[in-house]
N, C-alpha and C positions, 0 to 999 in steps of 0.2 A: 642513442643520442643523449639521453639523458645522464649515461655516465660520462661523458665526452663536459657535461655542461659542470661536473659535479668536479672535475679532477680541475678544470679551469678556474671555479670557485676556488678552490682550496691551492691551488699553485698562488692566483692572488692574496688569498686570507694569508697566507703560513708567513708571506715577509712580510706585512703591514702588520702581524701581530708580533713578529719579533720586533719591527722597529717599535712599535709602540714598550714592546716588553721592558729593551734597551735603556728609553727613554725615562721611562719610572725608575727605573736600577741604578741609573749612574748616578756618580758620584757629585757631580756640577749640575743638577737642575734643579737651579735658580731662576726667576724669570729675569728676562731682558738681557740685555748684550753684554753682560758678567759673562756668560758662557764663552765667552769668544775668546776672552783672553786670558793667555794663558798662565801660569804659575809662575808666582812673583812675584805678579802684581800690585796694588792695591788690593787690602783684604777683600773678602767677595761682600760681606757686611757691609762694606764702607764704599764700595765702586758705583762712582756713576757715571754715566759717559753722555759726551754730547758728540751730535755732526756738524762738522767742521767742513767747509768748501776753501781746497787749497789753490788757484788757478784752473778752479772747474774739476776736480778730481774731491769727488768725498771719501773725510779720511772720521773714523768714529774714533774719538779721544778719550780715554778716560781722564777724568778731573782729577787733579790734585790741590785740595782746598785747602787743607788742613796744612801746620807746621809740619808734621809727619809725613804726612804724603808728600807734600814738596821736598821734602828731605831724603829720602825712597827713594823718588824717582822712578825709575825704569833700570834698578839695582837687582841684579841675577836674574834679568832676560837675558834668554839665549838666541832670542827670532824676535824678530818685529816684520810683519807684513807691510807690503805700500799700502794699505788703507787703515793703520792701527797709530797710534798715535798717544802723546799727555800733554796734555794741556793745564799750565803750572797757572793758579788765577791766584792774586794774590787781594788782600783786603782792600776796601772803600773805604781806607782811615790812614790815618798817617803811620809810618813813613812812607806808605805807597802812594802815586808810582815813585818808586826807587831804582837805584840804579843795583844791580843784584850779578851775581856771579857763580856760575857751576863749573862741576868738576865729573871726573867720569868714576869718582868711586866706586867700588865692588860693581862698574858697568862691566858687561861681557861684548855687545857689539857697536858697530860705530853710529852715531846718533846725529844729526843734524838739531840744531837750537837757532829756533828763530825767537828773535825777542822784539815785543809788541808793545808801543805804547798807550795809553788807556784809549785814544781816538782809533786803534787797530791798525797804526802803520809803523810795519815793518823797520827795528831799530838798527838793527845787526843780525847778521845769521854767521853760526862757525857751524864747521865741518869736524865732529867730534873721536877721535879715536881712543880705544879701550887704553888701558896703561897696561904694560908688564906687570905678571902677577907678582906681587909682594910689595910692587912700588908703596913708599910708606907714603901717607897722605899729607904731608909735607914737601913732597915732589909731586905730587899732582899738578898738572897745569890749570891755570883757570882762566875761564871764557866769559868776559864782563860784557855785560850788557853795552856797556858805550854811550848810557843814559839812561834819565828815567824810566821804564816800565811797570807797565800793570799786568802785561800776562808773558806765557813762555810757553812755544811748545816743542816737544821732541818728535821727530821720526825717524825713520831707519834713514840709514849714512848717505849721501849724497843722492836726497828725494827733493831736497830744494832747489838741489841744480838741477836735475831733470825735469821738473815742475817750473823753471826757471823763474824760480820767485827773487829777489832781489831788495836792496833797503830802499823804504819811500814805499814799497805796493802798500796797500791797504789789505787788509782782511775782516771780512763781516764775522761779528760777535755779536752774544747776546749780553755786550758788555755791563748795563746794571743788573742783570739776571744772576749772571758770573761772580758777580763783583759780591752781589749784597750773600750771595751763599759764601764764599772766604770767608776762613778764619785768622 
């Protein structure tokens, strides 16, 4: 009986010490939800992410605060999951909110951009697709906001029509939270 107890211990131990083993060895353990996303990103230094509710679906965004990050983007993602997301905040100083404009530079897949104005209602949303590789960024299309805005976010390619978000919804922000962390 008691080897019976002894082999069951250790069937348990062996994978709960590899997973732990795993966990200390990799290459991405960072705390907090930096691990999640993948290569390309926002440095892992500089990632921070908040939860976003998109018509009852939470999608976890990383922030782009900075001229740089905004500028990045979601630049050589290969995947975007339905709950992953960027959220573009832009400063609590002038010229914002602005009326602002993207483009799908060095993007790989198709993106959905809903643009927000600083009350959180929905200004415009386009349906984004990658360009042809080499196109020079002088043919790039670009996708204008259509008005002032204070924030921007991206998700994978038509998650806004499936989520049936629309111009006029609102979205809840921790809009001075957001705001006073932009650079």
């Amino acid at each position: 009986m008691s080897c019976i107890k002894k082999k069951r211990g250790l069937i348990l131990t062996l994978p709960l010490a590899a997973l732990v083993i795993f966990l200390l060895t990799s290459s991405g353990c960072e705390p907090g939800p930096k691990e999640d996303y993948p290569e390309g990103g926002a440095d892992a230094e500089e990632l921070i992410a908040e939860e976003v509710i998109l018509k009852g679906r939470s999608i976890m965004m990383e922030l782009a605060l900075t001229p740089e990050q905004r500028a990045k983007g979601l630049m050589g993602r290969e995947f975007m999951a339905d709950d992953e997301g960027m959220l573009f905040v832009y400063p609590n100083q002038e010229p914002y909110p602005a009326e602002v404009s993207f483009w799908m530079k060095d993007c790989l897949i198709p993106i959905d951009v809903i643009f927000i104005s600083r009350q959180g209602e929905i200004i415009s949303i386009h349906e984004m697709e990658p360009p042809l590789a080499g196109t020079p960024d002088k043919d790039l299309e670009a996708y204008p906001s259509g008005g002032p805005v204070q924030f921007a976010i991206e998700v994978r390619g038509g998650l806004a029509e499936e989520l049936g978000l629309k111009v006029g919804d609102l979205i809840e922000l921790r809009f001075d939270y957001l705001m006073d962390r932009a650079e």
